[in-house]
C-alpha positions as CSV (number, residue, x, y, z in Angstrom):
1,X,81.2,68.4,61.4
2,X,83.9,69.9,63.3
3,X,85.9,72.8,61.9
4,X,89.5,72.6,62.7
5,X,91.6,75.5,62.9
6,X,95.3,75.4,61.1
7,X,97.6,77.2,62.7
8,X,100.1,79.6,60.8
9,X,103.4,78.1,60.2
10,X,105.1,80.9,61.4
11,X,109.0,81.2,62.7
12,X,110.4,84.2,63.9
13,X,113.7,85.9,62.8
14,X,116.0,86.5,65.9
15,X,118.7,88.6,66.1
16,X,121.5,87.6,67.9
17,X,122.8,89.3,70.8
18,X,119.2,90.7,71.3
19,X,118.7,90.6,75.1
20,X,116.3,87.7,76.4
21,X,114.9,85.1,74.0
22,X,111.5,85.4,74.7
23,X,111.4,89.8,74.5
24,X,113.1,89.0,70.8
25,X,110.2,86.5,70.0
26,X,107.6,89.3,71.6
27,X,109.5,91.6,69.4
28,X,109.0,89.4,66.1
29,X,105.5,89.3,66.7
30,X,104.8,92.8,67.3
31,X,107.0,93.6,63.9
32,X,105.4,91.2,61.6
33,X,101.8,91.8,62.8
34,X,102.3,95.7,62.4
35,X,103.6,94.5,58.5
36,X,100.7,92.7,57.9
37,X,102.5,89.5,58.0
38,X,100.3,88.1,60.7
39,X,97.1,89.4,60.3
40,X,94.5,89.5,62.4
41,X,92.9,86.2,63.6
42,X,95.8,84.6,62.6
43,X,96.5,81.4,64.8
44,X,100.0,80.7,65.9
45,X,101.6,77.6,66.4
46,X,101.0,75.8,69.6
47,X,104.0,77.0,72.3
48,X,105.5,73.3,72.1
49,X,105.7,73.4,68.5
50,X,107.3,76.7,68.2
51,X,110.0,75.7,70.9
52,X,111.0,72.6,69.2
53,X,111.4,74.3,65.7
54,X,113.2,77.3,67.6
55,X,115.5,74.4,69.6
56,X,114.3,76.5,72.6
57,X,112.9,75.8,75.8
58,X,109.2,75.3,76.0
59,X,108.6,77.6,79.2
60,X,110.7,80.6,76.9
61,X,107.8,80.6,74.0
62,X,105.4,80.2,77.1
63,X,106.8,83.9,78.2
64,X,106.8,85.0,74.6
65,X,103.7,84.7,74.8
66,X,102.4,85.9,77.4
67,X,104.7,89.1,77.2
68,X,102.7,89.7,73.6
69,X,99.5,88.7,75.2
70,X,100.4,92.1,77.8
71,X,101.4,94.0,75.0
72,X,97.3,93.5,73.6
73,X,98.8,91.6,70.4
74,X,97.5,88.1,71.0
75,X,94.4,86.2,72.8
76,X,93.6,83.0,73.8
77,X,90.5,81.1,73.0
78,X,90.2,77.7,75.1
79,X,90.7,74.4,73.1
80,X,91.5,76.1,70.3
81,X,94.9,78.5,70.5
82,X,96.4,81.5,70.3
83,X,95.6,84.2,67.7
84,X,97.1,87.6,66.9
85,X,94.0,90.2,68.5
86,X,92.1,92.4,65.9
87,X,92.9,95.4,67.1
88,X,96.1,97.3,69.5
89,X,94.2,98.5,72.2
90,X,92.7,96.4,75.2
91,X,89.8,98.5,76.1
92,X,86.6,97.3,74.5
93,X,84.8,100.5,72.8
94,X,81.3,99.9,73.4
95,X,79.2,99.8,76.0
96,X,79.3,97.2,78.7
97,X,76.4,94.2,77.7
98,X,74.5,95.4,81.0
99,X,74.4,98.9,79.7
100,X,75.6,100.3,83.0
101,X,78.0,103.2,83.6
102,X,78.9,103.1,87.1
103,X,80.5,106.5,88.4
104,X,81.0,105.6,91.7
105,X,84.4,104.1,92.0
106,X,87.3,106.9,92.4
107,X,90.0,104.9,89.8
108,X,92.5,105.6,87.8
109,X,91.2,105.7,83.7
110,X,92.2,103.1,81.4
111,X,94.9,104.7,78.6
112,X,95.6,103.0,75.1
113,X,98.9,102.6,74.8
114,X,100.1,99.4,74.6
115,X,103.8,99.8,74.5
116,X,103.2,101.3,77.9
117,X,101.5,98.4,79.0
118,X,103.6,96.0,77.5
119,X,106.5,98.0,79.6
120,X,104.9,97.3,83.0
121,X,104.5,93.9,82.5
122,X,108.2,93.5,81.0
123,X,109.2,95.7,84.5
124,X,107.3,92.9,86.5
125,X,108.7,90.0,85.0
126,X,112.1,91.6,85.5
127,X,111.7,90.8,88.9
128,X,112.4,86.9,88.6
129,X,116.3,87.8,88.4
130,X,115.3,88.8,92.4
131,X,115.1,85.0,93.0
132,X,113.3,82.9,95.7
133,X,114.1,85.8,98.7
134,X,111.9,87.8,97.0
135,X,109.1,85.5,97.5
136,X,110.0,83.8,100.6
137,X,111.3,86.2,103.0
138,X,109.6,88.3,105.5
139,X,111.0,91.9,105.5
140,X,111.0,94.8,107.8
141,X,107.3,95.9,108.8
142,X,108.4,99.2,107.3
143,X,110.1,98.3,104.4
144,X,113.5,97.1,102.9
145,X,116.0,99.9,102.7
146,X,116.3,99.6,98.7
147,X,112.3,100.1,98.6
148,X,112.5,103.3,101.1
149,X,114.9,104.9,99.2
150,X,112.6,104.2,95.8
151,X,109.8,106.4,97.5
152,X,112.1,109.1,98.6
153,X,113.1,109.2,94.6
154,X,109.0,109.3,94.1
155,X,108.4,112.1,96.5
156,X,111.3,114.4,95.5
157,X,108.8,116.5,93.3
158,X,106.7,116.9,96.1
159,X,109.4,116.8,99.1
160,X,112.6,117.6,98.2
161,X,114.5,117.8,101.6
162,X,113.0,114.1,102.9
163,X,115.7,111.6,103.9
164,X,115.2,108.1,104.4
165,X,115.0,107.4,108.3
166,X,111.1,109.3,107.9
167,X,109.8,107.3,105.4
168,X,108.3,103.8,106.0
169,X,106.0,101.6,103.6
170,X,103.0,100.3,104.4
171,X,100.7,98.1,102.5
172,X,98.0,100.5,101.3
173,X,97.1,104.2,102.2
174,X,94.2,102.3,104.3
175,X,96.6,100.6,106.5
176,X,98.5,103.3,107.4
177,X,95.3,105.4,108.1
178,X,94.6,103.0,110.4
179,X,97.8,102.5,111.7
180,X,98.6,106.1,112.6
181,X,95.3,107.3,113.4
182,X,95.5,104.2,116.5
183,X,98.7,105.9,117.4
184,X,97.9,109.2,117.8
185,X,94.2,108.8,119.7
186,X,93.1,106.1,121.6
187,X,88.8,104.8,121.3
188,X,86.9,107.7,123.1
189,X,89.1,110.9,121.8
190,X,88.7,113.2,118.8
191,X,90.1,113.5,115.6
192,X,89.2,116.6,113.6
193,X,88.4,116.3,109.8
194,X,87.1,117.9,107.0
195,X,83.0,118.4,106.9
196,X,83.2,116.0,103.8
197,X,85.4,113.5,104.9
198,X,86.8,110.1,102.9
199,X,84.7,107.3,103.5
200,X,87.3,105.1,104.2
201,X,88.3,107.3,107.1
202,X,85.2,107.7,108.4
203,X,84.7,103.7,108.9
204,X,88.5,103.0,110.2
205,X,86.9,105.7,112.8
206,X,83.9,104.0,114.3
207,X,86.2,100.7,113.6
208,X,88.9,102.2,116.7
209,X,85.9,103.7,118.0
210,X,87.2,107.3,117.6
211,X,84.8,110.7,117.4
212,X,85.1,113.0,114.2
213,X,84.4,116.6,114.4
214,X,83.6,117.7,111.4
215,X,85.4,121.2,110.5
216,X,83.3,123.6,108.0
217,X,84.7,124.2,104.5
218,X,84.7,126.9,101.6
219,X,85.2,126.6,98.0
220,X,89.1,126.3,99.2
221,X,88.7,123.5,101.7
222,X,89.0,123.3,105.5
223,X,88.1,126.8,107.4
224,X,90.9,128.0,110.1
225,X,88.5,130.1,112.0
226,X,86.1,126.9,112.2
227,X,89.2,124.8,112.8
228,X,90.0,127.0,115.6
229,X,86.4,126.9,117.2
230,X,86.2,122.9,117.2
231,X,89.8,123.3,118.9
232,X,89.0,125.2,121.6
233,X,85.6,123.2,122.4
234,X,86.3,119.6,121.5
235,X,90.0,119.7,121.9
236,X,91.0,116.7,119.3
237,X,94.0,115.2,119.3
238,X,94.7,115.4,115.6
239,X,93.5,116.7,112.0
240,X,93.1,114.4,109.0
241,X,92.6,116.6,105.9
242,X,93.2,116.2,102.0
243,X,94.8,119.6,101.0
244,X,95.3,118.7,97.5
245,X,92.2,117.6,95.3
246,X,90.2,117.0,98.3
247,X,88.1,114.4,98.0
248,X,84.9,114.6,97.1
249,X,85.5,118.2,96.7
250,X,88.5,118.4,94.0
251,X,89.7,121.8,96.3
252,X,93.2,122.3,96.9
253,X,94.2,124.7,99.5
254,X,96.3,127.8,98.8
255,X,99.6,128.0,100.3
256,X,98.0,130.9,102.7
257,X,95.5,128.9,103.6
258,X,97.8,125.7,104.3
259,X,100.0,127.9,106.5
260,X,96.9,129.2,108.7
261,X,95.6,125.9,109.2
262,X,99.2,124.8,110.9
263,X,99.3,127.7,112.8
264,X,96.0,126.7,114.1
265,X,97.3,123.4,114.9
266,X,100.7,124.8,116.3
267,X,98.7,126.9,118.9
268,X,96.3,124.1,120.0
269,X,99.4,121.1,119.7
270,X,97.1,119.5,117.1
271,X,99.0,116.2,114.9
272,X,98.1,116.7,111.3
273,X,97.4,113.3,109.3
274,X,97.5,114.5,105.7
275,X,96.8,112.0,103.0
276,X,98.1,113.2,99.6
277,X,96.2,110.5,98.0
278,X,95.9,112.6,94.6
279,X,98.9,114.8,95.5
280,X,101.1,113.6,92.7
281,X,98.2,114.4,90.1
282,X,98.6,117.9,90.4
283,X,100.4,119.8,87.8
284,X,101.0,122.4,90.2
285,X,100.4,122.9,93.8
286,X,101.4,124.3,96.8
287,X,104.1,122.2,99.0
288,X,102.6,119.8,101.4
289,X,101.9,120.4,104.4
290,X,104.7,117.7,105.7
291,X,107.3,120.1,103.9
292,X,105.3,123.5,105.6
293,X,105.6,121.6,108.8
294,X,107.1,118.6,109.2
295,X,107.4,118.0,113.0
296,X,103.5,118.0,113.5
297,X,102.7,116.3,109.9
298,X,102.0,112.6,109.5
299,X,101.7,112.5,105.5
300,X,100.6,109.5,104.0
301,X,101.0,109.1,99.6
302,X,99.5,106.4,98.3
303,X,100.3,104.7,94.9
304,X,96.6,103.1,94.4
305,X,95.2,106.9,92.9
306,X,98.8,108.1,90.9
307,X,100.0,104.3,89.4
308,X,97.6,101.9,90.5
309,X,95.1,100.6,93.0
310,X,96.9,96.7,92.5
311,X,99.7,97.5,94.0
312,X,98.1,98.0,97.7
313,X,101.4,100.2,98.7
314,X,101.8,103.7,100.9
315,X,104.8,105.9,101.5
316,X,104.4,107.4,105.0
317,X,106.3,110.5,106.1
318,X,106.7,110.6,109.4
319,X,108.1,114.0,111.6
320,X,111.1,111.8,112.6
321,X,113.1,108.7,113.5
322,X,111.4,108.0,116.8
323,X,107.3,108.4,115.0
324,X,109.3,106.2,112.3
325,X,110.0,103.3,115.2
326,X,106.3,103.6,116.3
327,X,104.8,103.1,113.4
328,X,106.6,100.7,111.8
329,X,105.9,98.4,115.1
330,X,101.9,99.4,114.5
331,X,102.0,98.2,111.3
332,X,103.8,95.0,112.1
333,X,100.8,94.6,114.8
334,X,98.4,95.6,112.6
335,X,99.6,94.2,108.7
336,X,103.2,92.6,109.8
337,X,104.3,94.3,106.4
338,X,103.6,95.7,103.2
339,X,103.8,92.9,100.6
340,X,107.6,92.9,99.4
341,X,106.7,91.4,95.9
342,X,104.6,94.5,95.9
343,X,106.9,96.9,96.9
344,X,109.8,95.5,94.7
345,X,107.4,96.1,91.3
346,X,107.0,99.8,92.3
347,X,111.0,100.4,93.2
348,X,111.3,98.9,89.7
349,X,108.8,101.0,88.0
350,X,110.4,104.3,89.3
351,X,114.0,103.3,89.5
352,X,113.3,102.7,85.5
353,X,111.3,105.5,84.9
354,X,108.3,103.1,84.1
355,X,106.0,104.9,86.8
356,X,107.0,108.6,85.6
357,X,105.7,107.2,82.3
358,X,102.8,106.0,83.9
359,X,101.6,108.6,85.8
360,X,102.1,110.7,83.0
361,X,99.3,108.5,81.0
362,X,97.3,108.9,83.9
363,X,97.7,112.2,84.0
364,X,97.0,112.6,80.1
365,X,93.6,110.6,79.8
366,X,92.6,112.1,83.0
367,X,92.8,115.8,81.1
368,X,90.9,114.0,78.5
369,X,87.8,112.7,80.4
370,X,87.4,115.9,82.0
371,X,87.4,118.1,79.0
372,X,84.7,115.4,77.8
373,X,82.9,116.1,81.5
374,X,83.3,120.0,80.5
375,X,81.2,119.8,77.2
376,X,78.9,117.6,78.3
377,X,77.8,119.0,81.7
378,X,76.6,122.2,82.8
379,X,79.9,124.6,83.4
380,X,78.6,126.0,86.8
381,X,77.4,122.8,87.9
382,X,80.2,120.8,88.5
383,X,84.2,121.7,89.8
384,X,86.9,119.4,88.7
385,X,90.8,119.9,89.8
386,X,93.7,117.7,87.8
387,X,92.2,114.9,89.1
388,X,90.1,112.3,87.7
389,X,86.8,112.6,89.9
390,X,84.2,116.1,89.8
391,X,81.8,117.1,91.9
392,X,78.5,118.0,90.9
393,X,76.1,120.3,92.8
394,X,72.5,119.5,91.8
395,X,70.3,122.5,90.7
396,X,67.3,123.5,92.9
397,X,64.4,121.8,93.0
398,X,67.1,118.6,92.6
399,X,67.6,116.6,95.9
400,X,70.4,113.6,95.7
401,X,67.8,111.6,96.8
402,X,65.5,111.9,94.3
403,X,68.4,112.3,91.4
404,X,70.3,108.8,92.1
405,X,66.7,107.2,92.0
406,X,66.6,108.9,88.7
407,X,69.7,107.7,87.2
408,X,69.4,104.1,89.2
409,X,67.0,103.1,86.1
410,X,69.1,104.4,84.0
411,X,72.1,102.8,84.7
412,X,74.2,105.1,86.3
413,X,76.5,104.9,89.2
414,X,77.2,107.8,91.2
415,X,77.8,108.7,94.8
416,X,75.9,111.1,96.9
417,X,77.3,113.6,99.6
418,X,76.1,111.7,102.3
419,X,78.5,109.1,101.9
420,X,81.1,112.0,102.7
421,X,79.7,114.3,105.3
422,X,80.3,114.5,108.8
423,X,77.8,117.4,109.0
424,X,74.5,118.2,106.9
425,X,75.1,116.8,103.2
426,X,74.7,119.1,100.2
427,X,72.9,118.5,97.3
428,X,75.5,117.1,95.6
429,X,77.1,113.9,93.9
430,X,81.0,113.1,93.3
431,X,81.2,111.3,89.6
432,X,84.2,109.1,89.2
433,X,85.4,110.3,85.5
434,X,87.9,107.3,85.7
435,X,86.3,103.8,86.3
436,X,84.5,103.6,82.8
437,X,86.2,101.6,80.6
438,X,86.3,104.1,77.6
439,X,85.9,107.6,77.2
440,X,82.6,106.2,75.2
441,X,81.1,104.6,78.1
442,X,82.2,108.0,80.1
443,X,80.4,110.0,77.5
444,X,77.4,108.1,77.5
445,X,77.1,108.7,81.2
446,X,77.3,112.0,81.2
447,X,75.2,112.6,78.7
448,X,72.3,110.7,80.9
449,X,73.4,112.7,84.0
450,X,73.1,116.0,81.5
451,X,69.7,114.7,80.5
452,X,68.3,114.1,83.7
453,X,70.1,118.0,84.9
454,X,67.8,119.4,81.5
455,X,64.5,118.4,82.9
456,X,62.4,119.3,86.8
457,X,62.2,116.4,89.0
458,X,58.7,116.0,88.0
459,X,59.1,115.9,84.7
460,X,61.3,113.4,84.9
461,X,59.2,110.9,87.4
462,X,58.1,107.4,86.0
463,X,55.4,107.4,89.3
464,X,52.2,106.7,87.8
């Protein structure tokens, strides 16, 4: 015998005046399932019923709820409704069913707040006022003026002085690698980079069929002296570098040593390409290097690391209206633009003060995973900036090699140097504190990788 489900006669009480219909319905819910009114499990009425009973229009209660839905109130179970969730927060608080923790991906952490969330979905669907042009227009490869001036309001923290006619949007930090790194060298010529270098660099290289030459680094980052050595015998045509929570490294560069890397590059007429992917992470750091020296810097801030990795979206900083021109024609070559639907969401988040909010979140449950990292690991094992990634040098007789196929069984994700290094890898692994789903599945992955850090390889080896 089938079991049918009643739903809750339930009618909300909306105030008059309120703003939109369907945020006052979103509003009811959240009030009466915090009072108990609605508890948990509870199935509402279907959306058509509701409307009818509310004399509204069906496609309002279907924004209702779905607005509660991104607030983490309600869920949906197929063929049978909508019920009020048993719980605030999203993020399950177990362990996923495979039992893996993977490490590896470099992403922002999940927070619980759900007001938060319920914000940035609000912010999004504020965008329908746009209408259709939104939607169905192209725009200008480097971005409509309204969404430029948004990222010089985002960068103001980090650079101050930065009018519009230098900055251009392109869709993704990625893209605009690409995109500048093809204007500055052509296949065949040199680009400089740190000895541990981003992946994603390293392929858009042997994509445009450019050389890297790796440049040695200290507990600070990039070396001038070795800078200046791979100048005078390679003679590259530009410097990509991450001066601020390098990555895999975490090390930011002190403003000394940021100044004697550019006078390196001003003596040799070397282009720096600095991505500032975690830039807007740091509580505190020294200025750029595209406010230090702006006529030689191509910076490039992405939003995938500091708000999130959906929105695909890249404020470049270029040294002036003329490298402005040229790129914004490479990226209409390479991309034709950054998505405008995209671009519109962020201008909304920061003209609002949703993504200060945000990144602040960020910011806060970052703190938190690594604080968990720092009880669980070994203190002089692993370094760990404001970011949300560490990196972990192994302990003698340890080899990467032989650790990963340690913690492959055990179903843990991490990378090792070599995915990094331009030069001979270290024995060493970058842990991405950030792509669990819950600072329990974090936990429970560190706790291996302590394990496993406790014990000699051989100790450890299942090889019978």
């Amino acid at each position: 015998m089938t079991k049918t489900l009643t739903a809750a006669i339930w009618t909300p009480r909306l105030k008059p005046g309120s703003g939109p219909v369907y945020l006052a319905i979103a509003d009811a819910l959240e009030a009466d399932i915090a009072s108990g009114k609605l508890p948990p499990g509870t199935r509402l009425p279907p959306q058509r019923a509701l409307a009818e009973s509310l004399g509204i229009d069906f496609t309002t209660v279907t924004r209702a709820y779905a607005e509660a839905r991104g607030r983490g109130l309600l869920t949906g179970k197929v063929g049978q409704g909508t019920f009020v969730r048993g719980g605030r927060t999203v993020p399950r608080t177990s362990l996923p069913a495979e039992g893996r923790v993977d490490l590896s991906m470099n992403l922002p952490p999940r927070f619980s707040d759900a007001a938060l969330v319920g914000r940035l979905w609000r912010d999004i669907g504020a965008l329908e006022e746009e209408g259709l042009d939104l939607l169905l227009q192209y725009q200008a490869p480097g971005g409509a003026l309204a969404d430029r001036q948004a990222g010089v309001q985002w960068l103001a923290s980090r650079l101050p002085d930065l009018g519009v006619d230098r900055l251009i949007i392109a869709p993704g930090a990625q893209s605009a690698l690409f995109a500048i790194a093809g204007l500055l060298a052509a296949p065949g010529d040199i680009i400089a980079a740190e000895a541990l270098c981003y992946p994603g660099f390293r392929a858009l290289a042997a994509q445009a069929r450019l050389t890297l030459a790796p440049v040695a680094m200290d507990s600070e980052g990039l070396l001038p002296d070795a800078l200046e050595s791979v100048c005078a015998k390679q003679k590259p045509k530009a410097l990509y570098l991450t001066p601020t929570l390098h990555n895999p490294t975490t090390a930011t560069m002190s403003l000394a040593r940021r100044q004697a890397v550019i006078a390196v590059a001003r003596r040799h007429n070397l282009v720096l390409i600095e991505d500032d992917a975690y830039g807007m992470l740091a509580a505190s750091a020294p200025p750029p290097l595209a406010m230090l020296a702006p006529d030689i810097t191509w910076h490039i801030a992405g939003l995938a690391k500091c708000l999130s990795p959906s929105l695909r979206l890249a404020y470049c900083v270029v040294p002036d209206a003329r490298a402005a021109s040229r790129l914004s024609a490479s990226i209409r070559a390479t991309a034709a633009m950054a998505s405008p639907l995209t671009a519109a969401i962020a201008r909304n988040w920061i003209e609002n003060g949703t993504a200060t909010q945000l990144l602040s979140a960020i910011r806060k449950e970052s703190a938190a995973r690594r604080a968990l990292a720092a009880r669980l690991l070994p203190p002089a094992l692993v370094r760990g900036g404001d970011g949300f990634h560490m990196w972990l040098t192994l302990p003698a007789p340890w080899t990467r090699g032989e650790f990963l196929t340690r913690l492959t069984p055990l179903g843990i994700g991490a990378v090792a140097s070599d995915a990094f290094a331009l030069m001979a890898p270290p024995e060493a692994l970058r842990l991405g504190l950030g792509a669990p789903q819950t600072q329990d599945e974090l936990a429970h992955g560190l706790a291996v990788i302590a394990d496993l850090l406790a014990e000699p390889p051989a100790l450890s080896s299942h090889v019978v």
